[in-house]
N, C-alpha and C positions, 0 to 999 in steps of 0.2 A: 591413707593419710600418714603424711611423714612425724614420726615421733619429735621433731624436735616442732612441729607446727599445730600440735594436736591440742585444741581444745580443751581444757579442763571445765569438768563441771561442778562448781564450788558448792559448797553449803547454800542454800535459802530457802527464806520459808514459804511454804506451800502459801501463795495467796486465793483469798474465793474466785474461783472461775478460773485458774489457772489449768493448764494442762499438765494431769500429775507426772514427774520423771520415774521413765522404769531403766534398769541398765538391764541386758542379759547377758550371758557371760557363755559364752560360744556358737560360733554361725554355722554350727551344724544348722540339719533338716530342721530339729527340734526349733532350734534357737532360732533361725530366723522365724519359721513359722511363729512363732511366741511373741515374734518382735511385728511382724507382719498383720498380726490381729490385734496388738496395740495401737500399729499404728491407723489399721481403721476403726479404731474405738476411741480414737481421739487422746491416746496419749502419746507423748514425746518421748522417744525410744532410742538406744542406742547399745551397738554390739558389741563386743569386744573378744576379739578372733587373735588366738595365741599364732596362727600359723596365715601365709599370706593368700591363702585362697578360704570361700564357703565351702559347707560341706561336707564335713569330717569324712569319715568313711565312704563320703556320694562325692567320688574324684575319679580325677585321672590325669594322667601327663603326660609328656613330651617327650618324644627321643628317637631320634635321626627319621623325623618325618612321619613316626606313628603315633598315636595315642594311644596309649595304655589304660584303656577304661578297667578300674578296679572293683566296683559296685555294684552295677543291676543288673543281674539276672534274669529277674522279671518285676515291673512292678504291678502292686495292690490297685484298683482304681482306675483301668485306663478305658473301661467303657461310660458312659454317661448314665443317669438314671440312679444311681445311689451314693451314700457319704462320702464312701471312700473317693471318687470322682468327683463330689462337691469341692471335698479338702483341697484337693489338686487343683481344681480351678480357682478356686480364690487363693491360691497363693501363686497362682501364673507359671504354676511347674509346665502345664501341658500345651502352655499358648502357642496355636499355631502349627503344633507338633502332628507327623504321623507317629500312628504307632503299629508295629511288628509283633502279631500275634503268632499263638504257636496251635499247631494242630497235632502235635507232640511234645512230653515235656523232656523226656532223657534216653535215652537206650543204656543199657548193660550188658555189655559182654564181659564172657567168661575170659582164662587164658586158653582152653580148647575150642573157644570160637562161638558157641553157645552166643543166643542174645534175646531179650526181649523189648520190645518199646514199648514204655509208655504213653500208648495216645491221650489226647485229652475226650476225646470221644467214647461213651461210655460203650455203645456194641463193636469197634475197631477196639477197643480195650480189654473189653472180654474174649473175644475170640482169639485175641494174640494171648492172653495168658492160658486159656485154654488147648491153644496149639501149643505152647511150652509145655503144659502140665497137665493133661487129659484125664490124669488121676486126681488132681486139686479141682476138680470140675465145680464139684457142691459147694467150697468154701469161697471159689473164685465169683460165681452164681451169687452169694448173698455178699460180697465184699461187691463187687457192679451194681446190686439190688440197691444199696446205701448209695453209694455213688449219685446213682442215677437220681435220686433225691433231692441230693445235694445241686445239681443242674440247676433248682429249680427253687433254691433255698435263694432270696433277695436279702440279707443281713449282713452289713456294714455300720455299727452302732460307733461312728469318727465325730460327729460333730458333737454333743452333749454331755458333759461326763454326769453318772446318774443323779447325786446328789442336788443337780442345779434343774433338770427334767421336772418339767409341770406335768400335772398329774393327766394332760393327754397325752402327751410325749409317755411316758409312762405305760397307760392303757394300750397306746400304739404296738409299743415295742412287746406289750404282753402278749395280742393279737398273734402277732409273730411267730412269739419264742412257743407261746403254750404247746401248738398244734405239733412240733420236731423236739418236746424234752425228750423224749424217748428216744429217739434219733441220735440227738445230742447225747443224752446218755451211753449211750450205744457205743457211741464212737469215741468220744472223749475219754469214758470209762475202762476202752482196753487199748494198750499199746502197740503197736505197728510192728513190736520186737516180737512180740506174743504172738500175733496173727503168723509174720511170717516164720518163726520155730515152729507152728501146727504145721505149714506146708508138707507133704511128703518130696516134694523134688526142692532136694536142699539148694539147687542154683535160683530156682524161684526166688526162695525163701531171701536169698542174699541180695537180690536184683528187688526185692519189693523194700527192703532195706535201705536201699541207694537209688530209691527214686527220687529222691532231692539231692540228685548228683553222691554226697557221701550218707554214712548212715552215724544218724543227730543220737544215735541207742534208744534215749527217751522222751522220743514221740510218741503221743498218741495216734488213734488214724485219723480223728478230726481232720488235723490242719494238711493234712495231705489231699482227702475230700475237698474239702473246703476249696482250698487252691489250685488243684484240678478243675472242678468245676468253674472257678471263675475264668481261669484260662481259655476251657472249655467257652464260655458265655461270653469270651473277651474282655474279658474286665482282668485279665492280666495279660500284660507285655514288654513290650520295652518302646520305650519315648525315644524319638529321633533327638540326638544328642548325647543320648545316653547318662551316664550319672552325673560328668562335668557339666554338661548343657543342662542336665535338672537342677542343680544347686545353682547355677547361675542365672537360671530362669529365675528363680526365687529368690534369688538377687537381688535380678533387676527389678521384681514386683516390689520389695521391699525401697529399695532406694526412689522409686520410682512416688512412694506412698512418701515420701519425706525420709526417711528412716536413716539413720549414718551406722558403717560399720567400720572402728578402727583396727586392721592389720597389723601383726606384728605387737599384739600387745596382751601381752600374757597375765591373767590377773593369777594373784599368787594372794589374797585372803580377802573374802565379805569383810567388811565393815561393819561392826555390831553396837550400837548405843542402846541403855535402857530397854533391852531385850527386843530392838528391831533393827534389821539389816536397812543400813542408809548408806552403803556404796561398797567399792569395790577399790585396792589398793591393787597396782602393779608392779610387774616384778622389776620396775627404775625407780618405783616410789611414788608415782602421780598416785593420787589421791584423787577419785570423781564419786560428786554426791549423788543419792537418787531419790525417791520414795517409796522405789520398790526394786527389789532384784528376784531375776529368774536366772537361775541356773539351769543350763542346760547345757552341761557338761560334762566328764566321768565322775558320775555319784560317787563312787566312794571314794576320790580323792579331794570332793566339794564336800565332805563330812568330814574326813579325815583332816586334810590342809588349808580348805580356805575359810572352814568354821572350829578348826583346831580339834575334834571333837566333842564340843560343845553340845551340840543338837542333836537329837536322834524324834523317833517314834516308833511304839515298837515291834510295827511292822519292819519296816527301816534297818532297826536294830536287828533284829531277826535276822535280815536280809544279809546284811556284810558282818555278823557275826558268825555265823550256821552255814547258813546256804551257799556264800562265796568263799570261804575256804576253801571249800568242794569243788573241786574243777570237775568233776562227772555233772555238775550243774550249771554250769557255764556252757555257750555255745565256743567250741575249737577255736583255736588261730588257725589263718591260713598261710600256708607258703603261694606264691602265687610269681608261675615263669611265665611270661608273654615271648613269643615268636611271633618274629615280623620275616615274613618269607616273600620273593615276588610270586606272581601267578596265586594257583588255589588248588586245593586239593577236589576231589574226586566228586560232582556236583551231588550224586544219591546220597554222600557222607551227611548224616544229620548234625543238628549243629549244635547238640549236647549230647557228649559220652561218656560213661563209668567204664574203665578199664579195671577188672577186677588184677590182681598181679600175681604173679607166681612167687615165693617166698623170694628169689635171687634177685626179682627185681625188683619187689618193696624191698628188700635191703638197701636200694641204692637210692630211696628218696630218705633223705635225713632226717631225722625225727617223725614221719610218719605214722600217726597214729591207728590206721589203718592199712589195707594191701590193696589200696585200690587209686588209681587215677583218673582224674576227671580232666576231660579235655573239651572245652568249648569254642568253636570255629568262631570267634566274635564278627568277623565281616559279613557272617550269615545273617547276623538280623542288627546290625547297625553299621552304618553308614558310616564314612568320612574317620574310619580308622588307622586307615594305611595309605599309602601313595596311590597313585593309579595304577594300576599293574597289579599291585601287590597285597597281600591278606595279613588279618590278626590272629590267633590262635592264642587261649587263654588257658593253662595247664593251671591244676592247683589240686591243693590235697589238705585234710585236716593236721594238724603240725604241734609238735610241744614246743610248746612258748620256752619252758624252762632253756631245755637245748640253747635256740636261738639267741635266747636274752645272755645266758653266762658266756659265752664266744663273743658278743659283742661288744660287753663291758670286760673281759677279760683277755680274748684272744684273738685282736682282731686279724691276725694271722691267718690265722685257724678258721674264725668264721667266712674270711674270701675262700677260704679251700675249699671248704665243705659247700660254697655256691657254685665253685668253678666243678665240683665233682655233679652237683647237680644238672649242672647244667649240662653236662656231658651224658647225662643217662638221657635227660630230655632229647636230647636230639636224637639219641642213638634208640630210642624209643616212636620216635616221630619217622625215623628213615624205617623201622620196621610195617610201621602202620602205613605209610605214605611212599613206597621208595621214592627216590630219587626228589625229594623237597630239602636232604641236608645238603644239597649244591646249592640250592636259592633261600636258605635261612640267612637274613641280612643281618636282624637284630634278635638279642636274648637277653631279656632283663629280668632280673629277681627282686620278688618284695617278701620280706619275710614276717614273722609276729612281733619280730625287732623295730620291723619298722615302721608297720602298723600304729604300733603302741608311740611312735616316735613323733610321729606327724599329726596323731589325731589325740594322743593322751589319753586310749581307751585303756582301760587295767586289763593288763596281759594280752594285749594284742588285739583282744575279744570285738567283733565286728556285729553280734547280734546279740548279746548279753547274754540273757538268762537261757535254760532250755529245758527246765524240770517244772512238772504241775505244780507242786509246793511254791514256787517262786509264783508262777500265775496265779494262785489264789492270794499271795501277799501283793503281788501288784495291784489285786483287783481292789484289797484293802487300799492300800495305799489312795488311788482317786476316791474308792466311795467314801471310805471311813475318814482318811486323813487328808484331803481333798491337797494332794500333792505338796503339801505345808509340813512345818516340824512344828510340835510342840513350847510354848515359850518363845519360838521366833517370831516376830510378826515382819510384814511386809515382805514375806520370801515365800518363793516357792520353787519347785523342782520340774524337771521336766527330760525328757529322752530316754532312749532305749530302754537305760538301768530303771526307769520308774513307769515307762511307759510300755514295753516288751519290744524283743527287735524287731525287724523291718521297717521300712523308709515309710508306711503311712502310718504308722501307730508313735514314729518320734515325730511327724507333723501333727496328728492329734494330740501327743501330749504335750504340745506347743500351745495349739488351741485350745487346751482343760487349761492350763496353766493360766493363761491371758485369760478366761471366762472366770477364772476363781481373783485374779488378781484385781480385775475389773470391779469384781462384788467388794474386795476388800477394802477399794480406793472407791467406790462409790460414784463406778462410770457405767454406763450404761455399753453392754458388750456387742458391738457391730461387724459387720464383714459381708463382702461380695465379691459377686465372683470376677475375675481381672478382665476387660478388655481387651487386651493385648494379639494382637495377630501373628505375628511374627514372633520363630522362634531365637531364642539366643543362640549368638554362632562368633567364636572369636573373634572376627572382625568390627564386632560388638565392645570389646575391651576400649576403647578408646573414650566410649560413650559413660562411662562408670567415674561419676567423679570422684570418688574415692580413693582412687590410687593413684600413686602417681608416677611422674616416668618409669624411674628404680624399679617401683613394683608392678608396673605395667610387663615389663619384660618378665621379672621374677614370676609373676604366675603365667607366662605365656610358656614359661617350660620351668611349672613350678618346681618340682620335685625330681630334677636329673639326678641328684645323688638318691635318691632312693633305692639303686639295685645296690649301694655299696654303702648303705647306711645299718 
């Protein structure tokens, strides 16, 4: 919607039987989901998206004929039969979609050549760490014994947050949980750093580490279980489309529901009367009223800047006093090279690597917070990446944000160098592993934590938020205790990664707690099914969006070209 044609939504008063106004304030996963369960609950909703595409961190763009998909690796949800796939179909993420499951999640090799893979299969997973490590036999034996378990565990608790759960919803989910505390115990209770330092073969040890590509330090082994197994079960992949075609699925589910999202329109402070958030000012000064705002966008610059610091609760408080200073608590920024080559490398080539690196050559990725490289063959499990002919290849590494961010407000000199010197190890990294692909490397673009932070307004880059137990037990406060709400505010509430943990189905559930609490608040009764839709969203789709208009028809068609040099 063109800003000079946009809508204003004025003060008035809520009449009986009217449909109450909610604003939400970012088209992230969260935000539309939040917006999209409004609008089947019968209220009248509307977005406001600082940046010209949905989305946030679930994007991708354009450049010289490839797609640079930046986001899913694999998603939560994509088999049928539990929450996390309920989520997904009522927001019309999956309409239509195949999806590309794995029968492996990563391999690790060493720099002496050394490798293990992780299958998702629990006896092809024992046996290959057992043929690595024939001395870790016993601890490999009961880390498969869990595992295997896990296969078989059904818990996906997306749709209800517990406080609003009737007392069978409740006994249900006891059923469940009772029979695996121990289990859960188990696993949740010790760290994955822990298990792998017991190892006697210290390559092991480093490769069970970076089995979610790099190593997070403080995971437990839960959520590695956990996600293995569903991969294992299928209930993780990646949806045809990928993460641009997922946000604009949930797009079109939303517009499609009535819903309006305006682009281009940055809101810069809530609206506070008599201790309740009634709209949202932007950064030209429009003024739009509402009867409720959901924020689903970087928490602690929605505490800090668009409530002044006003608001807290003291989980909350906790949260971006304590715990977010601490960057050992936060999940990494990433640096992220895309190579667009024609042809394909080597078909046995699996299509996720950990390159552990020799000191000379983590020297030469910039700010790397580790010595290791990950390199994901993207046209191995999606589609419609690259030209005909021709492949994706998606490099990336955990990265200090600091680095990135001072060269870019300070030296932007400096900071093209340091991408042009990247990019030259990349290559000359990729002709070791692949010869002869640096003659048919056509494109090479860099996304850095600079620009991350740039495009999506996450604090420091940060792509998954949190990554410490202390933060998950304050989140879990947060929904049960503070049902996503501040203290003193009314008519607000919160929602995405920072409130809800990262990955892409838990900021679509914290959409839908959000919209379930706001609904009690406004005294609607909270609805939702699942989308009809058959057909997936496919750029040729852009036309049909009435929201944008010519200008920005084009501008997300290759939204983000300056982002290798932003």
């Amino acid at each position: 919607m063109s800003r000079s044609t946009r809508h204003v939504w004025d003060r008035r008063p809520r009449a009986a039987g009217s449909r109450p106004r909610v604003i939400v304030v970012g088209a992230g996963v969260a935000g539309m989901s939040a917006a999209c369960y409004g609008q089947m609950s019968g209220l009248e909703t509307r977005i406001f998206e600082m940046h010209v595409l949905p989305g946030g961190c679930c994007t991708a763009w354009s450049r010289g004929g490839y797609l640079l998909d930046y986001c899913i690796d694999w998603l939560n949800g994509t088999a049928p039969g539990n929450e996390a796939n309920q989520v997904w179909r009522e927001l019309g993420a999956l309409d239509g979609k195949t999806v590309t499951t794995f029968d492996m999640f990563n391999r690790v090799v060493a720099p002496d050549g050394r490798q293990v893979t992780f299958h998702t299969d629990p006896d092809r997973l024992q046996a290959e760490l057992e043929a690595c490590s024939p001395a870790d036999a016993d601890a490999i034996r009961a880390y498969c014994a869990d595992y295997r378990r896990f296969t078989k565990v059904e818990l996906h608790p997306f749709l209800t947050p517990p406080p609003l759960m009737t007392l069978r919803e409740k006994l249900a989910m006891a059923r469940k949980v009772v029979p695996l505390l121990r289990l859960f115990a188990r696993t949740a209770g010790r760290q994955m750093a822990d298990f792998a330092d017991g190892l006697r073969d210290e390559f092991l040890g480093v490769a069970f580490r970076n089995m979610f590509f790099q190593d997070p330090r403080n995971f437990a082994i839960l959520p590695y279980h956990y996600t293995m197994a569903a991969a294992h079960n299928g209930n993780v992949g990646v949806p045809q489309g990928g993460s641009l075609g997922l946000a604009r699925s949930v797009e079109e589910r939303y517009l499609g529901l009535g819903g309006r999202i305006d682009y281009r329109a940055k809101v810069t402070r809530i609206l506070v009367e008599e201790g309740r958030a009634v709209g949202v000012e932007l950064r030209n000064g429009e003024r739009h009223y509402a009867d409720h705002v959901i924020a689903a966008c970087d928490t602690p610059s929605t505490v800090a800047t668009l409530l002044e610091g006003r608001y807290t609760n003291p989980r909350l408080h906790e949260l971006l006093t304590e715990v977010l200073p601490d960057t050992e608590q936060l999940y990494p920024s990433v640096v992220s090279v895309f190579v667009g080559y024609r042809g394909d490398v080597p078909a046995d080539e699996p299509h996720s690597t950990t390159y552990l690196l020799e000191d000379h050559d983590a020297a030469r990725l910039p700010g790397a917070l580790q010595k290791s490289m990950v390199v994901h063959l993207r046209s191995r499990f999606m589609s419609g990446l690259a030209p005909e002919g021709s492949s994706l290849i998606h490099c990336n590494y955990f990265a200090d944000y600091d680095l990135w961010k001072s060269l870019r407000t300070k030296d932007r000199r400096a900071y093209w160098a340091l991408k042009k010197d990247l990019e030259a190890f990349v290559r000359e990294f990729l002709e070791r592993r692949f010869p002869g692909i640096g003659d048919r490397i056509e494109l090479v673009q860099i996304a850095t934590p600079a620009t991350t932070e740039r495009y999506t307004g996450n604090h420091r880059g940060a792509i998954l938020a949190w990554k410490s137990p202390r933060a998950d037990d304050l989140l879990d406060a947060l929904v049960a205790k503070d049902r996503l709400a501040l203290p003193g505010l009314a008519g607000f509430h919160l929602a995405g990664h920072w409130v809800g943990g990262g990955s892409l189905i838990k900021a679509a559930s914290s959409g839908r707690f959000a919209t379930q609490f706001a609904c009690r608040e406004l005294g609607v009764p909270f609805r939702a099914w699942e989308s009809t839709g058959s057909a997936p969203w496919h750029p040729g789709k852009l036309g049909e969006l009435p929201q944008l208009d010519h200008a920005e028809r084009r501008a997300a068609t290759r939204p983000t070209a300056r982002t290798a040099g932003s």
